[in-house]
LUMFI-121159 format. One line per field, with one value per residue (C-alpha): residue in three letters; x, y, z; residue number from 1. Coordinates in nm, 3 decimals. Example, Ala and Ser with C-alpha at 12.3 -4.5 7.8 and 13.67 -1.06 7.14 Angstrom:
BEGIN
aa = (ALA,SER)
u = (1.230,1.367)
v = (-0.450,-0.106)
w = (0.780,0.714)
i = (1,2)
//
This chain:
BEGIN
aa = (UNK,UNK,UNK,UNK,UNK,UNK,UNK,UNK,UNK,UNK,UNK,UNK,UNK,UNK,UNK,UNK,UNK,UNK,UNK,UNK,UNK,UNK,UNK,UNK,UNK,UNK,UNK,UNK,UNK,UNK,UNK,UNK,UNK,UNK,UNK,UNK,UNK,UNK,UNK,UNK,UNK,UNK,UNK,UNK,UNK,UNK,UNK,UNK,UNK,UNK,UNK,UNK,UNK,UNK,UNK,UNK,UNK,UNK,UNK,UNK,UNK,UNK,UNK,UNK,UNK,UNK,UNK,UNK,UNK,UNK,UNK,UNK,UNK,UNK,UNK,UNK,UNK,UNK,UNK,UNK,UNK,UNK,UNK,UNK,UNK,UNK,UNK,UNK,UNK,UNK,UNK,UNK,UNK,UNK,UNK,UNK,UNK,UNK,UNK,UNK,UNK,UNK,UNK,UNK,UNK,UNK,UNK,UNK,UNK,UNK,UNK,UNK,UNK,UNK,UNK,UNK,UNK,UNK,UNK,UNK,UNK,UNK,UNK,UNK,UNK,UNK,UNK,UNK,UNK,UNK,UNK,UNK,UNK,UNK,UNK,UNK,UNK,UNK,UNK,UNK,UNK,UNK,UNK)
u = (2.007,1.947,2.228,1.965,1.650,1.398,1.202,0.773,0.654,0.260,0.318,0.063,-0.078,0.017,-0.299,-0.053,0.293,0.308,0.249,0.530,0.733,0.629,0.679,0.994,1.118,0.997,1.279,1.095,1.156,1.544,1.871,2.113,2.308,1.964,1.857,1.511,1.527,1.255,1.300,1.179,1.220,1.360,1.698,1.708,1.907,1.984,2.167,2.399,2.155,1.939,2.271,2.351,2.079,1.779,1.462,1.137,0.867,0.580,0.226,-0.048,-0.421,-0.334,-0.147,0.248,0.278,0.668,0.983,1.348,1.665,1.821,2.132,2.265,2.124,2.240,2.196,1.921,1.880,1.519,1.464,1.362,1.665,1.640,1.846,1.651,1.747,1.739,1.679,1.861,1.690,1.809,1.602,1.464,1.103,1.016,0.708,0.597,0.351,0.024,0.045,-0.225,-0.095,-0.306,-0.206,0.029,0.240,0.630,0.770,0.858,1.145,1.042,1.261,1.354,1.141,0.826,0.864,0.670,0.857,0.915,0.714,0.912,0.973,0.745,0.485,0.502,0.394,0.037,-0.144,-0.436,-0.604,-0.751,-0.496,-0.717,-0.818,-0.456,-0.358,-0.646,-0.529,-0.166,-0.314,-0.465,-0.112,-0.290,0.000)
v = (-1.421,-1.333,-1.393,-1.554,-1.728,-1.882,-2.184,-2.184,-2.488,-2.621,-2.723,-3.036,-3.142,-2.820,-2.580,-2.367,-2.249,-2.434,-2.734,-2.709,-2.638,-2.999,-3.165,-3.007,-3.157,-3.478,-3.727,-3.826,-3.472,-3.489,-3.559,-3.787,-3.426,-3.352,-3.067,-3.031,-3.117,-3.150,-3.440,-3.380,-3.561,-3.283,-3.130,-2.756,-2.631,-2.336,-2.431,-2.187,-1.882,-2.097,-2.164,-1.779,-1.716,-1.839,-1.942,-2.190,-2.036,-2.233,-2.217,-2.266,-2.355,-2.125,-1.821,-1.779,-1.732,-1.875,-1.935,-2.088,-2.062,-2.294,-2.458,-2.662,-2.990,-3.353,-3.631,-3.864,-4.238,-4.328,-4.708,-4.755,-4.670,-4.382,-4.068,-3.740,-3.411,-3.308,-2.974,-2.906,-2.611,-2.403,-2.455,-2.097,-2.017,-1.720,-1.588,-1.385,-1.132,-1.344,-1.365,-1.612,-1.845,-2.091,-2.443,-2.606,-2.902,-2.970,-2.651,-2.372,-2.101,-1.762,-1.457,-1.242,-0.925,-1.133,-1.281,-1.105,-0.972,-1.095,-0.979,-0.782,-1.013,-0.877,-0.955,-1.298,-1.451,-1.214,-1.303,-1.432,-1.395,-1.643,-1.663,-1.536,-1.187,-1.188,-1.223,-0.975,-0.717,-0.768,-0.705,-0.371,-0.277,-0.277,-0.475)
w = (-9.327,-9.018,-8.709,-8.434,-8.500,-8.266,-8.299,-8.233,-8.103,-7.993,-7.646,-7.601,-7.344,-7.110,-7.089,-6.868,-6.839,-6.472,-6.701,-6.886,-6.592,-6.396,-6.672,-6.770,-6.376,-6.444,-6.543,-6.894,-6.979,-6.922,-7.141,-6.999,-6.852,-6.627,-6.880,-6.978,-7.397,-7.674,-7.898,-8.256,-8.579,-8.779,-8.733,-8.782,-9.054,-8.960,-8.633,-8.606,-8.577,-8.356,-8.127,-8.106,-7.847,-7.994,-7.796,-7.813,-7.789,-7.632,-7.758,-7.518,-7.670,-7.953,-7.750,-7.706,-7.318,-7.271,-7.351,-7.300,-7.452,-7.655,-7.528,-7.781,-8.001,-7.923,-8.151,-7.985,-8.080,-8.036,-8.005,-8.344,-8.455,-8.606,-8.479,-8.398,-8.257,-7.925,-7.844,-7.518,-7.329,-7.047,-6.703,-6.681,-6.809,-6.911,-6.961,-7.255,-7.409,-7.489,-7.909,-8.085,-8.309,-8.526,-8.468,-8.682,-8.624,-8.591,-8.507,-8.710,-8.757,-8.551,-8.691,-8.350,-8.495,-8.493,-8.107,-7.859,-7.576,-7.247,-6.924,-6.664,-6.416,-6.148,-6.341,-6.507,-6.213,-6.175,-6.474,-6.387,-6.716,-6.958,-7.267,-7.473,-7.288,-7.283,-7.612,-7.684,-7.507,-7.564,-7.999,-7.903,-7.726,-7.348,-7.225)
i = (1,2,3,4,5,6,7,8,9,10,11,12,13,14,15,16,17,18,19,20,21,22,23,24,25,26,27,28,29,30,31,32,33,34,35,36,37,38,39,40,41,42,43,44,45,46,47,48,49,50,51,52,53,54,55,56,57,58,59,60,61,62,63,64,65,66,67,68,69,70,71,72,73,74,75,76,77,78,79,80,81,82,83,84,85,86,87,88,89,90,91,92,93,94,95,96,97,98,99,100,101,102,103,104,105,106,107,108,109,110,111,112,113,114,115,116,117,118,119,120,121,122,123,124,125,126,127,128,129,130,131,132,133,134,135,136,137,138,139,140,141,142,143)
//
């Protein structure tokens, strides 16, 4: 099995990384420690290859663009009652090859060999590109 794994996730209600970013600053968004953290229903089993520098990786209207790393998971009591898992993630955003990916819902395991790479910093912030001419592109090995 492998030593790290990532998680994919649909990120709704963002149309853009800067979405995810102001929302991520907002205090909804926020564990009781300040850090940004995704609530979810389902606690990953395989925690300890997610924990050894494993990522989310955000989906965008059907294209990867982003991700963070995974900090840890806290136990999170909703007001129902029931106890869910909190993925705790790391403040830094980083943006990523465009890669489509047809919706689905929860999240799902990523294996490291099937995440695209990360843009060189001097670029994630000059895409100007729809997602999709992106992700098109990024297919034919353009970018």
């Amino acid at each position: 099995m492998d030593k790290t794994i990532n998680l994919i996730k649909l990120c709704v209600g963002a149309e853009r990384v800067e979405d995810l970013i102001k929302w991520q600053k907002s205090a909804r968004a926020k564990g009781p420690d300040g850090a940004p953290r995704h609530v979810t229903r389902m606690w990953p089993k395989r925690e300890d290859a997610l924990l050894n520098g494993g990522s989310i990786y955000w989906v965008f209207k059907g294209i990867v663009l982003a991700r963070q790393r995974i900090v840890r998971l806290d136990e999170v009591l909703g007001g129902d009652g029931i106890t869910r898992c909190g993925i705790v993630l790391d403040t830094e955003v980083f943006r990523t090859e465009a890669m489509p990916k047809r919706p689905f819902q929860g999240w799902r395991y990523l294996p490291v060999k099937d995440a695209p790479r990360d843009l060189p910093k001097g670029r994630a912030g000059q895409d100007h590109l729809p997602p999709q001419l992106l992700a098109a592109l990024s297919e034919i090995g353009v970018r």
